[in-house]
LUMTIZA-986053 format. One line per 10 residues: for each residue x, y, z of C-alpha. Coordinates in nm, 4 decimals. Layout:
X/Y/Z; ...
***
This chain:
-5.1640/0.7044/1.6008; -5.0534/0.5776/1.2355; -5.4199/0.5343/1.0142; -5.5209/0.1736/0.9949; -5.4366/0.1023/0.6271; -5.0574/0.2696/0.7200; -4.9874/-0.0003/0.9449; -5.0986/-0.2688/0.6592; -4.8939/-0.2089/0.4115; -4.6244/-0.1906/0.6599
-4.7012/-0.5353/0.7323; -4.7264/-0.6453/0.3357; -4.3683/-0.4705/0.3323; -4.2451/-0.6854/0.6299; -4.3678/-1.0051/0.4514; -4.2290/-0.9286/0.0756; -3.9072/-0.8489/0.2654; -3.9281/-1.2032/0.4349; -4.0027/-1.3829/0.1262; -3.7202/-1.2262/-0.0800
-3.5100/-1.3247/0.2247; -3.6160/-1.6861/0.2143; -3.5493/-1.7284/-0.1332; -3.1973/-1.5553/-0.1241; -3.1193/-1.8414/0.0623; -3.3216/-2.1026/-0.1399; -3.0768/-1.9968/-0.4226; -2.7308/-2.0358/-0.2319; -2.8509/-2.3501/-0.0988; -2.9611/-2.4795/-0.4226
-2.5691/-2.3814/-0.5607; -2.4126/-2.5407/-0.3170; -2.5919/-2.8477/-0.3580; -2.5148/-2.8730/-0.6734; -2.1500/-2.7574/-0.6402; -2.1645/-3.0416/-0.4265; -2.2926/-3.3342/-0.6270; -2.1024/-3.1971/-0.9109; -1.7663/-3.2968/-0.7080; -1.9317/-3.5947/-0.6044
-1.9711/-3.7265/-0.9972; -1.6540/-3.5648/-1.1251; -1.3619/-3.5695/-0.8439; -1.0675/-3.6719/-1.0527; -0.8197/-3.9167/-0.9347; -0.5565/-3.7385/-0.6779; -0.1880/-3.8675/-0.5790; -0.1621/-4.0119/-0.2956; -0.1400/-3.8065/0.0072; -0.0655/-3.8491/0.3790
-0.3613/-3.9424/0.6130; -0.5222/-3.6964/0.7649; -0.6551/-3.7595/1.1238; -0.9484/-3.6084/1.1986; -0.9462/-3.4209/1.5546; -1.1982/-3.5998/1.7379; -1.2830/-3.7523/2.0347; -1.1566/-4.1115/1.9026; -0.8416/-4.0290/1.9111; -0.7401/-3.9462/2.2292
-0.7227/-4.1062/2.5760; -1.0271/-3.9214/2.7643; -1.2374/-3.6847/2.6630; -1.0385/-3.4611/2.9037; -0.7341/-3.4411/2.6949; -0.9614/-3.4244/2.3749; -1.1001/-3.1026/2.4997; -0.7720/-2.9795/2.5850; -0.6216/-3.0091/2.2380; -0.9254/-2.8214/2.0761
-0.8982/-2.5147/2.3546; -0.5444/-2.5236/2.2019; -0.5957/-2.5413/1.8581; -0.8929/-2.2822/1.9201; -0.6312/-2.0614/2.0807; -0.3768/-2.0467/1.7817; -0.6039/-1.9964/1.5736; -0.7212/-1.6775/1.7034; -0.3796/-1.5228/1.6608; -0.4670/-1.5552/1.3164
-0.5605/-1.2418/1.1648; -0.8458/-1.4602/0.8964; -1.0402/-1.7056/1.1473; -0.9943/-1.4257/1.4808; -1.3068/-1.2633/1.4246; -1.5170/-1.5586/1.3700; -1.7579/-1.6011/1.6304; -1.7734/-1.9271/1.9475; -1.9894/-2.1043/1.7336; -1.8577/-2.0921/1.3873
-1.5547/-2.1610/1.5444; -1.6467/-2.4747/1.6999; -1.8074/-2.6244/1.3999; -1.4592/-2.5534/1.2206; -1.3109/-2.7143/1.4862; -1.5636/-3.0178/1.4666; -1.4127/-3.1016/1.1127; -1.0373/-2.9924/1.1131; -0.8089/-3.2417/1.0125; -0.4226/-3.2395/1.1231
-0.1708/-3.3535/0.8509; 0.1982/-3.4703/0.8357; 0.4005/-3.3663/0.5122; 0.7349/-3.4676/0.4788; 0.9567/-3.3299/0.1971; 0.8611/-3.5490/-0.1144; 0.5621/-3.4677/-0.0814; 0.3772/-3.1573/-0.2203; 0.1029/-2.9805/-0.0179; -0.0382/-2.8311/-0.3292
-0.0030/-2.8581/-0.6589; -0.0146/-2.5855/-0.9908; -0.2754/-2.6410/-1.2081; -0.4753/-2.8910/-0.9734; -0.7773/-2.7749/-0.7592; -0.7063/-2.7541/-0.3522; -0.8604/-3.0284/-0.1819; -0.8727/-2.8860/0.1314; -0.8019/-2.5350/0.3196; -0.4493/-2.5732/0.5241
-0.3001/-2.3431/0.7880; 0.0565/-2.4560/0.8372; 0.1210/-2.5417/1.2498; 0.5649/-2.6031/1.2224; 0.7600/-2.5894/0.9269; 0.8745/-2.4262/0.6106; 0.7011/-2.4330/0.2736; 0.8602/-2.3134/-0.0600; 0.5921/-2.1260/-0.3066; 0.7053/-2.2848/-0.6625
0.5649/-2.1096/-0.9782; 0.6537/-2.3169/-1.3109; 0.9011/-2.4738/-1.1140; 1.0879/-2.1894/-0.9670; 1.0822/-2.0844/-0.5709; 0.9528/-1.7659/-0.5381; 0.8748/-1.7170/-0.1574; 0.8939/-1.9216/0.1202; 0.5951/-1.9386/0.3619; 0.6220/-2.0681/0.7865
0.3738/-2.0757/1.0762; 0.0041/-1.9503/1.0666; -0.0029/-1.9065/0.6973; -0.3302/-1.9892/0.4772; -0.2542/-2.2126/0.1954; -0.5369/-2.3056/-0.1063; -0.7477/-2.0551/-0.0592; -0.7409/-1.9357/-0.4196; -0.9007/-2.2378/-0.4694; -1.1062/-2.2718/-0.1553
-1.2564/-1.9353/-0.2397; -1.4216/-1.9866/-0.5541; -1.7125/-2.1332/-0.3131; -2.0217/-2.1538/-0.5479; -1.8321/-2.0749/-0.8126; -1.5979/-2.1934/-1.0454; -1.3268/-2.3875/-0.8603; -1.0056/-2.2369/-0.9327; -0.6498/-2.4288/-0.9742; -0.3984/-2.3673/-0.7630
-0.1590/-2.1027/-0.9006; 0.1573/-2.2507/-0.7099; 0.2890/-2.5753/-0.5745; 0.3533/-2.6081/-0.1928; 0.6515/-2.7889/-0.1477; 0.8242/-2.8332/0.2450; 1.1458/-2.7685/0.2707; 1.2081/-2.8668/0.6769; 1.1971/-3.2303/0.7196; 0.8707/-3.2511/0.8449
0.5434/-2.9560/0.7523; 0.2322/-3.0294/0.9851; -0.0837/-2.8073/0.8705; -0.4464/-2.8436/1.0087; -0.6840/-2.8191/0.7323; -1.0249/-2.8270/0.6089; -1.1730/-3.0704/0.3309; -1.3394/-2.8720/0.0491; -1.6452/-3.1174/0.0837; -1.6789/-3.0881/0.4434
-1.6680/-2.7267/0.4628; -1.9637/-2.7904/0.1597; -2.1390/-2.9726/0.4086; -2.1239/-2.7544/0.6387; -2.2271/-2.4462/0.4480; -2.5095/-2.6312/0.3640; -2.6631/-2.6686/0.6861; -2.6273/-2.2885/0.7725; -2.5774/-2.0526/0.4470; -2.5191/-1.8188/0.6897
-2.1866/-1.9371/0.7508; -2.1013/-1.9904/0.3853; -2.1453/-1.5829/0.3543; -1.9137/-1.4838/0.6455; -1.7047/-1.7756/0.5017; -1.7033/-1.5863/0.1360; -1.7054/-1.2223/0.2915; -1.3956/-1.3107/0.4927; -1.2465/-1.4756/0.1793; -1.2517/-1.1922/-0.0513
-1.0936/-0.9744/0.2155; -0.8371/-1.2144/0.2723; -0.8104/-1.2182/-0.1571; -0.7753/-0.7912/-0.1243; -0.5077/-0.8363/0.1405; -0.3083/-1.0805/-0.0925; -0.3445/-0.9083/-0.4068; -0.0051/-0.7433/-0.5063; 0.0758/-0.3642/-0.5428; 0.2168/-0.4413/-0.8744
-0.1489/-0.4585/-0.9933; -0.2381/-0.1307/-0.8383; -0.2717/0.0969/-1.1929; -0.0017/0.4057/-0.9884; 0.2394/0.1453/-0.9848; 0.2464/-0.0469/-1.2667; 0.5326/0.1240/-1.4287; 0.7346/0.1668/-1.1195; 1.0482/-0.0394/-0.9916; 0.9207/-0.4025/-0.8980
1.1664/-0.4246/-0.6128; 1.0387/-0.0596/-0.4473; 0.6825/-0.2078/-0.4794; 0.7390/-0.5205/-0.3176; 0.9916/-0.3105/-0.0273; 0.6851/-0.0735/-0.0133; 0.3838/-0.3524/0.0100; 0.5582/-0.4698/0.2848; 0.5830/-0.2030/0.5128; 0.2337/-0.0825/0.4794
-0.0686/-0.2064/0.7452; -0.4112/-0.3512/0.6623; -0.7331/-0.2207/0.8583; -1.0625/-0.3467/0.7683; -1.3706/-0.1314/0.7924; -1.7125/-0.1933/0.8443; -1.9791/0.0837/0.7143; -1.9440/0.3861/0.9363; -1.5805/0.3292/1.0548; -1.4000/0.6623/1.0084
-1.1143/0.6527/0.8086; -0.9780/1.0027/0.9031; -1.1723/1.3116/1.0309; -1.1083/1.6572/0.8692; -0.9573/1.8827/1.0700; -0.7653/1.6652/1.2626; -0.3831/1.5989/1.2399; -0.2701/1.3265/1.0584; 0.0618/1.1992/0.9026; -0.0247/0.8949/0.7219
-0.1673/0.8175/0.3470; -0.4940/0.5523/0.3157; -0.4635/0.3143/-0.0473; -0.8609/0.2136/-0.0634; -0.7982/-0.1331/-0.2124; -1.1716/-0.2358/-0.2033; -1.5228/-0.1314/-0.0617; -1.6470/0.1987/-0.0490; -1.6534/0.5469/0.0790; -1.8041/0.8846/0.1445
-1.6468/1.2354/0.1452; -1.8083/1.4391/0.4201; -1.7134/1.8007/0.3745; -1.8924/2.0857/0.6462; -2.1264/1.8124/0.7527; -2.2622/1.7709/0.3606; -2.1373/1.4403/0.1615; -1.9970/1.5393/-0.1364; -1.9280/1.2126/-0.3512; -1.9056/0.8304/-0.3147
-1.5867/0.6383/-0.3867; -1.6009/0.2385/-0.4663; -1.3397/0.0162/-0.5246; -1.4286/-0.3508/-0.6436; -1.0899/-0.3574/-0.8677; -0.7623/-0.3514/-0.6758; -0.6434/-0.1802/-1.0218; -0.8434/0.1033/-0.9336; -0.7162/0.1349/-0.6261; -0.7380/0.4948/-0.4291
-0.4858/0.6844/-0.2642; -0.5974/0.9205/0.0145; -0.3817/1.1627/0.2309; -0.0713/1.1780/-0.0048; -0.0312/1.5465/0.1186; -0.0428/1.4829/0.4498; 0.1970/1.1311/0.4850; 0.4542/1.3489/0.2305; 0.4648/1.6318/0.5119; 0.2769/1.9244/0.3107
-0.0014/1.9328/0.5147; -0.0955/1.8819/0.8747; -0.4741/1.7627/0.8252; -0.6767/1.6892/0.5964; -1.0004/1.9286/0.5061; -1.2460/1.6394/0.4362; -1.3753/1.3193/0.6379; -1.3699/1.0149/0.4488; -1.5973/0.7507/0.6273; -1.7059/0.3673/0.4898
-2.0098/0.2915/0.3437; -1.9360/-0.0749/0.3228; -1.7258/-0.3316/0.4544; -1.3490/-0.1974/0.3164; -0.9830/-0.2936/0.2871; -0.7345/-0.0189/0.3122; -0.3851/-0.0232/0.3341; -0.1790/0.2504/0.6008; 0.1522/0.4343/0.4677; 0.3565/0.5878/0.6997
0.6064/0.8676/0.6554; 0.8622/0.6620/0.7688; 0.7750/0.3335/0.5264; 0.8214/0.6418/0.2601; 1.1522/0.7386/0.3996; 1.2915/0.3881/0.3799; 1.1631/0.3445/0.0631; 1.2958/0.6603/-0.0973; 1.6594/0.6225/0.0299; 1.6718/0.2661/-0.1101
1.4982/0.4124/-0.4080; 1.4917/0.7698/-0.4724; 1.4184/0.7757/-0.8624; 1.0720/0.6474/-0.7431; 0.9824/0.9416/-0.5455; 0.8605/1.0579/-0.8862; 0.5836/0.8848/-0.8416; 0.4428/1.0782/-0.5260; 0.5941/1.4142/-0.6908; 0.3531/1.4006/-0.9797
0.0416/1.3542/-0.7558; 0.1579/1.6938/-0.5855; 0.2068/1.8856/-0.8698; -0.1201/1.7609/-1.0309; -0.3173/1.9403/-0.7697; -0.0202/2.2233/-0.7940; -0.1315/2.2600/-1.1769; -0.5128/2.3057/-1.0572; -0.6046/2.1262/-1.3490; -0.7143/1.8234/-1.2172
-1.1191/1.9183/-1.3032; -1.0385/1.9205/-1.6641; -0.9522/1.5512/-1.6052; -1.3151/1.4558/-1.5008; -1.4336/1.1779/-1.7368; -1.7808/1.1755/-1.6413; -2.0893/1.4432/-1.6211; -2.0966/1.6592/-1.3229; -2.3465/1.9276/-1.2283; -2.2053/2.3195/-1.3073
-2.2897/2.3603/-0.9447; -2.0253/2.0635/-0.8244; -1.8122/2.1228/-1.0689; -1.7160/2.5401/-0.9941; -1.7574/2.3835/-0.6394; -1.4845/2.1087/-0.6990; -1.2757/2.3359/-0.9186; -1.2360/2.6049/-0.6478; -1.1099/2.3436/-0.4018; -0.8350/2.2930/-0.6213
-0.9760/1.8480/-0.6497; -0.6854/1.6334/-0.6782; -0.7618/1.3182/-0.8358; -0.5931/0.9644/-0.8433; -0.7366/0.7918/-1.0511; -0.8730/1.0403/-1.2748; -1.2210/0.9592/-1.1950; -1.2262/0.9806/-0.8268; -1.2740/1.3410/-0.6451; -1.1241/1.4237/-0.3444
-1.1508/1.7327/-0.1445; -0.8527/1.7726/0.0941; -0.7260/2.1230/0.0330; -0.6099/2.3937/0.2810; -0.7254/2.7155/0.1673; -0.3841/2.8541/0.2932; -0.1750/2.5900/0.1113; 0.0282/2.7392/-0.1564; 0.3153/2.5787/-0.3119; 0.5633/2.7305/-0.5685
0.8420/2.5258/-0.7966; 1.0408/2.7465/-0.9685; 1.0344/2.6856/-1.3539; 1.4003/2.6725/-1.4358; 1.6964/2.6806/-1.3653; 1.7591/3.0487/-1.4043; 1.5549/3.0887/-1.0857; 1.8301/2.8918/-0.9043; 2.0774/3.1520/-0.7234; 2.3922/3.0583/-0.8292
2.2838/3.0182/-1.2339; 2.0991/3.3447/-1.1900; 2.3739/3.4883/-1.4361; 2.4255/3.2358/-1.6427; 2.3327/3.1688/-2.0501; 1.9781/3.0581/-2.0834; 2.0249/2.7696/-2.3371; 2.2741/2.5460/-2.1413; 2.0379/2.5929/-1.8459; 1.7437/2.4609/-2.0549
1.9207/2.1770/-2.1715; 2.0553/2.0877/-1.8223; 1.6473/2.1384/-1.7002; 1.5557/1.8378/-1.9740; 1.8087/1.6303/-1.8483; 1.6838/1.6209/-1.4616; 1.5485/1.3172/-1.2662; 1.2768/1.5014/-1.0545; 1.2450/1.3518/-0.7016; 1.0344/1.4081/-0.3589
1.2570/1.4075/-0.0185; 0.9735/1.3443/0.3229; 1.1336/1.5374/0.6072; 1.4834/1.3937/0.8435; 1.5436/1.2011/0.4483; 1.8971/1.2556/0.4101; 1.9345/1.4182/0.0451; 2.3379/1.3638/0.0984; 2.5645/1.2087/0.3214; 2.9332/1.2912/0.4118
3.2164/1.0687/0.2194; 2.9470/0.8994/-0.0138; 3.0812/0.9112/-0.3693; 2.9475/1.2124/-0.5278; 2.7741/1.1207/-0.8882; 2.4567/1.3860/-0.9326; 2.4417/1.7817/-0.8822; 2.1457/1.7808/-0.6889; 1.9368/2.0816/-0.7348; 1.7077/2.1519/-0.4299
1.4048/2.3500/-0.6037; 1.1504/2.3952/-0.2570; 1.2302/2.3138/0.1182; 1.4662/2.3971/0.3557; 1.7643/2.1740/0.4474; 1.9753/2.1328/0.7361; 2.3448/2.0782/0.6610; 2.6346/1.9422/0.8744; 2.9890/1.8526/0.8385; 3.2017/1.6411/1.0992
2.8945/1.7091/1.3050; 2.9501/2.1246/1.2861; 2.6383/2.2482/1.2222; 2.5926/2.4898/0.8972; 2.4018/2.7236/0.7899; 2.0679/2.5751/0.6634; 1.9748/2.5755/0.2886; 1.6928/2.7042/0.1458; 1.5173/2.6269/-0.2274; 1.5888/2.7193/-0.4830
1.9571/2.6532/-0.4504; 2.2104/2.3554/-0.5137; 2.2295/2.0958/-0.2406; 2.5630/2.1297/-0.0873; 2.6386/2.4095/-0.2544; 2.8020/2.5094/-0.6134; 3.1496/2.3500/-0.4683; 2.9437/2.0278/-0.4899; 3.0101/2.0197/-0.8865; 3.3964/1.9961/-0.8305
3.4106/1.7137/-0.5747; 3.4354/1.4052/-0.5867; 3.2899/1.3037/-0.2378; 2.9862/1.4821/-0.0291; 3.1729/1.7366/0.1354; 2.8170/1.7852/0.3441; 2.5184/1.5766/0.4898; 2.2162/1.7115/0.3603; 1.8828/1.6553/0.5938; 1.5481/1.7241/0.4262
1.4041/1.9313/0.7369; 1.0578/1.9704/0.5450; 0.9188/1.7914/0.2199; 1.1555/1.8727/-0.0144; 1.1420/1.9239/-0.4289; 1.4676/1.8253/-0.5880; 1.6015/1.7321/-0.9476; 1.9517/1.5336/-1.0252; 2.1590/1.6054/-1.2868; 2.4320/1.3472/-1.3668
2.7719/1.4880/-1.3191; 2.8365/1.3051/-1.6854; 2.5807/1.4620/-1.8379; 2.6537/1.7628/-1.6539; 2.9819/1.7863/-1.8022; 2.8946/1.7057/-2.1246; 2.7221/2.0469/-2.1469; 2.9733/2.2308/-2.0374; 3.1834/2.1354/-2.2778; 2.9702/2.2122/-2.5205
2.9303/2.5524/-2.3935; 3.3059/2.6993/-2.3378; 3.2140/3.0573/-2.2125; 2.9587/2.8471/-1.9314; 3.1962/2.6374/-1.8484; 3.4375/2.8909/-1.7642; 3.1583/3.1268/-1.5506; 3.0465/2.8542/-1.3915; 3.4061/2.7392/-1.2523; 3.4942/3.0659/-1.1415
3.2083/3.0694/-0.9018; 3.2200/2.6882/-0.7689; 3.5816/2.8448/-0.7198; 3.4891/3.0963/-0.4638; 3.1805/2.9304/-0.3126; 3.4245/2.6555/-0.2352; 3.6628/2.9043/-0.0722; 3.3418/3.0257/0.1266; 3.2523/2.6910/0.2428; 3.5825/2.6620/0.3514
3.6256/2.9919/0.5288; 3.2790/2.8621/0.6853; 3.3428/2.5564/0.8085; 3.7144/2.6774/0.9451; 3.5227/2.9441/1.1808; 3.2428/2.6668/1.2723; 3.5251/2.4670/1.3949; 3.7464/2.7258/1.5452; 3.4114/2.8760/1.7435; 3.3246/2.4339/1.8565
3.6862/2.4182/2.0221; 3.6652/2.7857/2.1885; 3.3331/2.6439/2.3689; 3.4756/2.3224/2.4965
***
């Protein structure tokens, strides 16, 4: 049994926590109310705008029909990602104040520069998202419109950063007056905080990859073909995001919230987001096809938004854009270079730090740790192109100056590297991975790094001769056939070694592909 004065100052504990509760929710109150009466004094003068009818009881026949029309509006709006987790009774006192609308084409939704007046989901028809004047997406059913401006709740009201314009005859929306919602809030602050917390998720989910700080410098197009083929998943605190040990293929961007690394049981270090800028890439190893698990489990701390890339996602991506492969590539060989310690910018213990620099950390961004190493991982580039087989012979200098002039790349496995009858513009060097190869749908022998995709012939045709598969992640540079040319005539004597032997490798292929062929119609 606990001593008498123990159980007091439990109770004094109990009470402080109370009264710090209480006025936590003196103070939101208070800003709301004052939000309030500040829109009250200083609503400017809007345009005119359709009626809104407001979905009650009045306005239908019997209250039968009335509650029929709210189980159906209650019902769409659960297949909506933002109000779907809201519980019965939030629900119906959104439902109590929702407002249906009728837009026809002259007349804008939302307006640049101007505060939202209300929160509107669009029901049927087409919107166009204007920005200075210019379309720049088009928006149908079930999406949220104002909520930059809705969500500065207690805050600073924001203007809208777009005009919402229809563009099908008729737009019908149901929305949600900024002052009712105030109202509302106001009676239960409670509902104001889900309100907010969902709101800034929704605000993570919006925010562009453009602004993440690994792709700022890459191709706009690839970001925007990459950001949408990636899937959301919200966390709440203790929600594993992968388990160590266990197989996975995919890569986790932390866009905000937090994490813990949980290595042998023992946390190692917290990771918080609160910028998407800083955003956090987990499992790049594992969705590029280096490694089968991860050695670390990375579970939230706090409610989190994280975006899922497949290996497929990549693929697509890559083909359409293969120069910005380089992107992934350099977060491989960062951890390859085992230097990523020296990059830590803040103070570590000597204990972590010989602790992170044996697991070979790989960091992105440079002041985030993660520990997802397999002590039997080892991966080896070669460091020029005298390494490559069939330049093995070969003057040194040309060789360097081709190396300078390579656009490094990253091929996830079944990417085709090169496909049969495409025009033929780069000598594509394959430095690591193996490579399946195919012609007329005759199997060949498979390739193997470091070597030249398609072989040496491949600098003396003008067409892929071969498809190239990447049958594991592959490590390849380009070298413009241009370019490539241009240093062979500046070297004469290279130029002439390095015919002779695209000579008889093409001769080989040849020979090769003649027995394939002759040993495919002997079996049929």
């Amino acid at each position: 049994r606990a001593p008498h004065g123990h159980g007091g100052h439990g109770e004094e504990r109990q009470e402080r926590q109370e009264r710090q509760k209480l006025a936590r929710r003196v103070k939101t109150m208070r800003s709301l109310m004052s939000m309030k009466s500040g829109l009250d004094q200083n609503r400017p003068v809007a345009p005119a705008q359709p009626a809104a009818a407001l979905m009650n009881d009045q306005h239908f026949a019997n209250h039968e029909e009335f509650e029929a029309t709210q189980n159906a509006i209650a019902s769409w709006l659960d297949g909506i990602e933002f109000f779907s987790s809201f519980d019965v009774f939030t629900l119906e006192l959104l439902l109590s104040i929702v407002r249906k609308n009728t837009y026809k084409t002259n007349q804008d939704i939302l307006t640049q520069g101007q505060r939202a007046e209300a929160l509107h989901v669009i029901y049927a028809g087409q919107v166009d998202v204007l920005i200075d004047g210019l379309a720049v997406s088009r928006l149908g059913s079930q999406s949220i419109l104002g909520e930059r401006s809705i969500c500065a709740l207690g805050e600073e009201i924001k203007p809208c950063a777009a005009t919402i314009r229809p563009v099908t005859s008729v737009v019908i929306t149901y929305s949600w007056p900024r002052t009712s919602l105030l109202e509302l809030f106001i009676r239960d602050d409670r509902i104001y905080e889900r309100f907010k917390k969902k709101f800034d998720i929704l605000t993570v989910h919006q925010a562009s990859f453009r602004n993440i700080r690994m792709f700022q410098n890459a191709n706009v197009d690839f970001v925007e073909m990459l950001e949408g083929k990636v899937r959301p998943l919200d966390l709440a605190p203790g929600d594993v995001l992968f388990e160590g040990g266990k197989p996975s293929a995919d890569a986790y961007i932390l866009c905000d919230g937090a994490v813990e690394i949980v290595k042998d049981g023992i946390k190692h270090i917290n990771i918080e987001v609160t910028n998407i800028a800083d955003a956090v890439l987990f499992g790049e190893f594992n969705v590029l096809g280096l490694w089968r698990s991860p050695k670390a489990t990375v579970r939230a701390t706090k409610y989190s938004v994280v975006k899922i890339i497949t290996t497929a996602a990549l693929r697509q991506c890559f083909a359409a854009f293969p120069d910005e492969s380089l992107i992934f590539r350099e977060l491989v060989e960062r951890r390859i270079e085992k230097d990523a310690s020296k990059d830590i910018s803040w103070t570590l213990g000597e204990e972590l730090r010989e602790e992170l620099s044996r697991e070979e950390v790989s960091l992105l961004p440079r002041n985030y740790v993660r520990l997802f190493t397999k002590d039997y991982d080892q991966i080896h580039l070669p460091r020029d192109l005298g390494e490559i087989s069939e330049f093995q012979d070969l003057p040194p200098k040309p060789l360097e100056e081709l190396a300078a002039l390579m656009k490094l790349r990253l091929y996830v496995p079944q990417q085709v590297i090169l496909q049969q009858g495409e025009d033929l513009f780069e000598i594509m060097i394959l430095q690591r991975g193996t490579c399946s190869a195919e012609v007329f749908g005759a199997d060949l022998q498979p390739m193997e790094g470091p070597s030249i995709v398609g072989g040496i012939a491949s600098m003396i045709t003008k067409k892929v001769f071969t498809t190239i598969i990447a049958e594991e992640t592959c490590f390849v540079g380009a070298i413009s056939k241009h370019r490539f040319a241009t240093i062979m005539d500046k070297y004469p004597e290279f130029r002439r070694e390095l015919l002779l032997q695209t000579n008889i490798s093409f001769k080989r292929l040849c020979d090769d592909f003649h027995e394939q062929m002759l040993m495919a119609s002997a079996l049929r």
